[in-house]
N, C-alpha and C positions, 0 to 999 in steps of 0.2 A: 535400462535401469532394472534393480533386478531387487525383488521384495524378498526378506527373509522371515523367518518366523521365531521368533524369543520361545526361552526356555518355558514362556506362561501359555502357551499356544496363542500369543497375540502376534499380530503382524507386523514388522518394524520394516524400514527402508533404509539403507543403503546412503550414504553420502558419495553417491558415485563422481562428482565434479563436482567443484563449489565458482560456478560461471556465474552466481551472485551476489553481492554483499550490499544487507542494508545496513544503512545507519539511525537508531533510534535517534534522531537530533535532541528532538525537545523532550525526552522521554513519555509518561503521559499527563504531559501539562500541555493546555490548549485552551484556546481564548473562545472556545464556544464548550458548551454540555450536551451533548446531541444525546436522545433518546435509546438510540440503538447502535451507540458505538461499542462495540466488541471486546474494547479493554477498559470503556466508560472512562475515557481522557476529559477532563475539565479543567478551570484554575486553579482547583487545588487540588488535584491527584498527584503528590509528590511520589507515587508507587516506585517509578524512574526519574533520573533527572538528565540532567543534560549531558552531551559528551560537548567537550573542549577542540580545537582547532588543531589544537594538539594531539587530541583521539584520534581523529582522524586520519589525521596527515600519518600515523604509526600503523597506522590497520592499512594505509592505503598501501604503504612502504610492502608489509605483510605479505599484503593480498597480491602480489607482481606473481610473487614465486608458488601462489598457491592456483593462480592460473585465473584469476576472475579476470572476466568481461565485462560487464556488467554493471550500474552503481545506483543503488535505489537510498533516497532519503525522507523517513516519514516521522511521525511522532506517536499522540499529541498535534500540536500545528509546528512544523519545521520550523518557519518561520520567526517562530515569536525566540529563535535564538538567536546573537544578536550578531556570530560567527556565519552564520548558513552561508552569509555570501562567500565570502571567500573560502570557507569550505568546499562548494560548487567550482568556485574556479580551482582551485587546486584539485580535486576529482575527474575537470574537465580533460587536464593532462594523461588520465589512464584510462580513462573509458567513458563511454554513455551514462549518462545523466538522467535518473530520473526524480523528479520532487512530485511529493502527493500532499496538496494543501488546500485548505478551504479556502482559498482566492480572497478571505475579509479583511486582512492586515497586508495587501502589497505595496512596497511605495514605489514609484519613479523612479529612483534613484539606482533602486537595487536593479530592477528588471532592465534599466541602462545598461551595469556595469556587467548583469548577465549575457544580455544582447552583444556586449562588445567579447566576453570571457568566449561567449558560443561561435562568433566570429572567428577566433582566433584558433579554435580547438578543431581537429578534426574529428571526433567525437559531437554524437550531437545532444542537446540538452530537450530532454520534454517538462511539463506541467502535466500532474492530473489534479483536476480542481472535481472537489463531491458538493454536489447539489444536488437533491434530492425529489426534484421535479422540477416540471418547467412554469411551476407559479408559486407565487408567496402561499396561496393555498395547500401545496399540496408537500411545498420544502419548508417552510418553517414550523408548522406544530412539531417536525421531528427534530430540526434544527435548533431552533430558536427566532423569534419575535425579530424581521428586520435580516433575517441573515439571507434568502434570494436577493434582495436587490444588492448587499454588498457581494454577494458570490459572484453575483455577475458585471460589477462594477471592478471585479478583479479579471474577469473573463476580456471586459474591455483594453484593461491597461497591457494585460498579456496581448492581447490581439495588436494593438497599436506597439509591441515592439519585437513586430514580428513574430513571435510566436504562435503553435497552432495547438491550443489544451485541448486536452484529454478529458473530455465529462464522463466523472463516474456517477451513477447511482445505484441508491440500494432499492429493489424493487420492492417497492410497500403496496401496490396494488395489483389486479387481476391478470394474467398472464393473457387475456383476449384484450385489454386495453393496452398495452407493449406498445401497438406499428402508434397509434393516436397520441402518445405519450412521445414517442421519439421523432416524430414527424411534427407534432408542438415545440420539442426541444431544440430541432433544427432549426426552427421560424426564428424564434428569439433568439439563438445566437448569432445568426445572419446582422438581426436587427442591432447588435451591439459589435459589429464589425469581425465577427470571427465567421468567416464568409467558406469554409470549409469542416462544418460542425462533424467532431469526433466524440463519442458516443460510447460508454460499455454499462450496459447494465452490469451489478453484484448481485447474488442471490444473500442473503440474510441468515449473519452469523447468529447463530442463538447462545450465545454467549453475553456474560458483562450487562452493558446497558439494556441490551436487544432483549435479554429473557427475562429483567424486569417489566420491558414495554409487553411484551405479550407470553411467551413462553420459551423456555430451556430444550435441548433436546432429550428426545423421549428414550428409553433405553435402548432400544432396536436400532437407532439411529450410530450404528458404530460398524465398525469396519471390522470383516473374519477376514480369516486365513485365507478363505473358500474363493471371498470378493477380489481376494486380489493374485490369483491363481490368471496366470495370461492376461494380467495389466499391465497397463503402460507405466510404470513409475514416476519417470521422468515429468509427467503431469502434477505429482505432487511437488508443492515447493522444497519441503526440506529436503529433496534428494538432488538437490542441485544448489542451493543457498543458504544463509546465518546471517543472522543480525548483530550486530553490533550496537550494545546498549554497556550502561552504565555501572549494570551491578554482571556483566559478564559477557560470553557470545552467548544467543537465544538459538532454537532451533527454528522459529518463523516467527514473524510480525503479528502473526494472528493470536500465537497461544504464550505471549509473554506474563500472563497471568496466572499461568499456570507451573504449579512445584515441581514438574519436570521438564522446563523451558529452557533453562540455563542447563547449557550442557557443559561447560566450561569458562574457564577463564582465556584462554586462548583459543584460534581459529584451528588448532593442530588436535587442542584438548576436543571443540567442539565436532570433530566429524567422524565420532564414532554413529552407530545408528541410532533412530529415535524409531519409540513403539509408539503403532495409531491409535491408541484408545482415546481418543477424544471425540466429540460427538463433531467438532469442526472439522475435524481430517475427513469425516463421513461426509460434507460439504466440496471438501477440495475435493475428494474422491470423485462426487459427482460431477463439478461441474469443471474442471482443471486451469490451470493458473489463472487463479481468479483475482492473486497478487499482481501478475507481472504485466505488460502493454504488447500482448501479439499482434501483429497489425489483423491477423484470421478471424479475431477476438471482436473489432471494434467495429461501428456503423458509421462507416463515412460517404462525406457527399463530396464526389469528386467535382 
C-alpha cells in the first residue's frame, strides 16, 4: 500500500483494494449510551439511520465486481434492525461474516436461523460482542446500569449455538493490569459456557462520547508526511475498506461523524484517496486494524 501526500503537505492513502465492505445496519441508533463511544450511538442519535434489505442486497451485487472478501456489519447496535437476519444470510453467500454487537438484545430464534444460514454457507460467520471488563464493576459505569450481566447472558446464548465470540474491550485501565484483566475475563467466560474465550483489547478513540468522558486529542496527536515515509498502509483501514451507511459510502466506521467521511454516493465515487488529518488515524496509525478480527490480533485459549 502506498501513502501519498495532498497538495496541503497532509498525508492521504491510497484505496489500493477495497477487500472490505461494512454495512452501517442501524445507523447510530442503539439501545445502550455508553460513555465512550466514538460516534456517541444512543436511542436517539438519528445522525444515521438504517439501511433496508434492500441496501444491502445492491452493495452486495456491487461489491462481486469490486473484488471484496470480506463483510463487516456494525452500527449503533445491528441488531435492533429488524432485517439483520436475513441480511446475514444473504451476505453469507459471498463472503465472511462479521457482526459487532453488544450481546443485550439477542433472541433464540435468530441465533437458530444463523446457526443453520452458517451451516450451510461456506463462508464463516463471527460475533464480536464489547464488554468492557470482566465485572459489573468495572463494565457498567461506562456501559450502563445492568448491561455485564445481559452482555454476557448474550455471550451464553451465542456459546450454546455454537458459536465462538469475539470479546472486545476498550482499555480504561493501566496497561501493568492487562494479563489480570484478561486472565479474569477468561474465567468468566468458561463459566458461561464459551469454553475457548477470544479476547482483543481496543485502545481508546478520543473522539464523540470518549472525549466528553475525559479528553479529545491533543494537537500533536496527528499524522505527518515524515510518519508515514516507509509504513505499512495496508494497516490503516481506509486503504482497503468503506462503509456503507445511509446518507452515502463513508471512508471508515470510526470517522462517520466527521464532514469529510462521505466520500460518495457510490463504491466507484468512494475510492478516490482520503487525507489523515484526524486525530483517530493517529490511533489506527499506531496501533493497526484495530477495526478488523486478525486472528495475530486476538488472546485465545486454545
Amino acid at each position: 500500500m502506498i501513502a501519498t501526500t495532498s497538495h496541503r503537505n497532509v498525508p492521504s492513502v491510497e484505496l489500493e483494494g477495497l477487500d472490505i465492505l461494512w454495512f452501517q445496519v442501524s445507523g447510530t441508533l442503539c439501545n445502550l449510551t455508553c460513555h465512550h463511544c466514538f460516534i456517541s450511538c444512543s436511542p436517539t442519535n438519528k445522525t444515521y439511520g438504517y439501511l433496508s434489505l434492500e441496501d444491502v442486497e445492491k452493495q452486495l451485487q456491487l461489491s462481486v465486481e469490486q473484488g471484496v472478501r470480506e463483510y463487516y456489519f456494525t452500527g449503533g447496535e445491528p441488531f435492533l434492525n429488524r432485517d439483520l437476519v436475513p441480511m446475514i444470510e444473504r451476505t453469507l453467500e459471498y463472503g465472511p461474516v462479521t457482526v459487532l454487537t453488544n450481546g443485550t438484545v439477542l433472541k433464540e430464534a435468530w441465533l437458530e436461523r444463523l446457526r443453520l444460514a452458517a451451516e450451510a454457507s461456506k463462508f464463516s460467520l463471527e460475533f464480536r460482542v464489547s464488554i468492557d471488563g470482566p465485572t459489573a464493576e468495572i463494565n457498567d459505569p461506562i456501559r450502563g446500569a445492568g448491561t455485564f450481566d445481559r452482555a454476557m447472558e448474550g455471550i451464553r446464548k451465542l456459546s450454546a449455538f455454537g458459536f465462538l465470540p469475539i470479546v472486545t474491550m476498550t482499555q480504561t485501565w493501566e496497561d501493568s493490569q492487562s494479563e489480570e484483566i484478561l486472565n479474569q475475563f477468561r474465567k468468566i467466560l468458561i463459566q458461561v459456557g464459551n469454553l475457548r474465550p477470544r479476547l482483543k483489547i481496543l485502545p481508546r478513540l478520543k473522539i464523540g462520547a470518549e472525549a466528553e468522558r475525559t479528553s479529545g486529542y491533543e494537537t500533536y496527536e496527528k499524522i505527518t508526511p515524515i510518519m508515514m515515509e516507509g509504513y505499512d498502509a495496508s494497516q490503516l483501514l481506509c486503504s482497503h475498506s468503506r462503509v456503507v451507511t445511509d446518507r452515502g459510502i463513508a471512508v471508515c466506521p470510526i470517522l462517520i461523524d466527521s464532514t469529510d467521511a462521505i466520500l460518495g454516493d457510490t463504491l466507484n465515487e468512494a475510492s478516490r484517496p482520503f487525507e489523515l488529518t484526524h486525530g483517530a488515524c493517529y490511533t489506527c496509525y499506531q496501533y493497526g486494524a484495530i477495526c478488523t478480527n486478525p486472528s495475530s490480533k486476538l488472546s485465545q485459549d486454545s
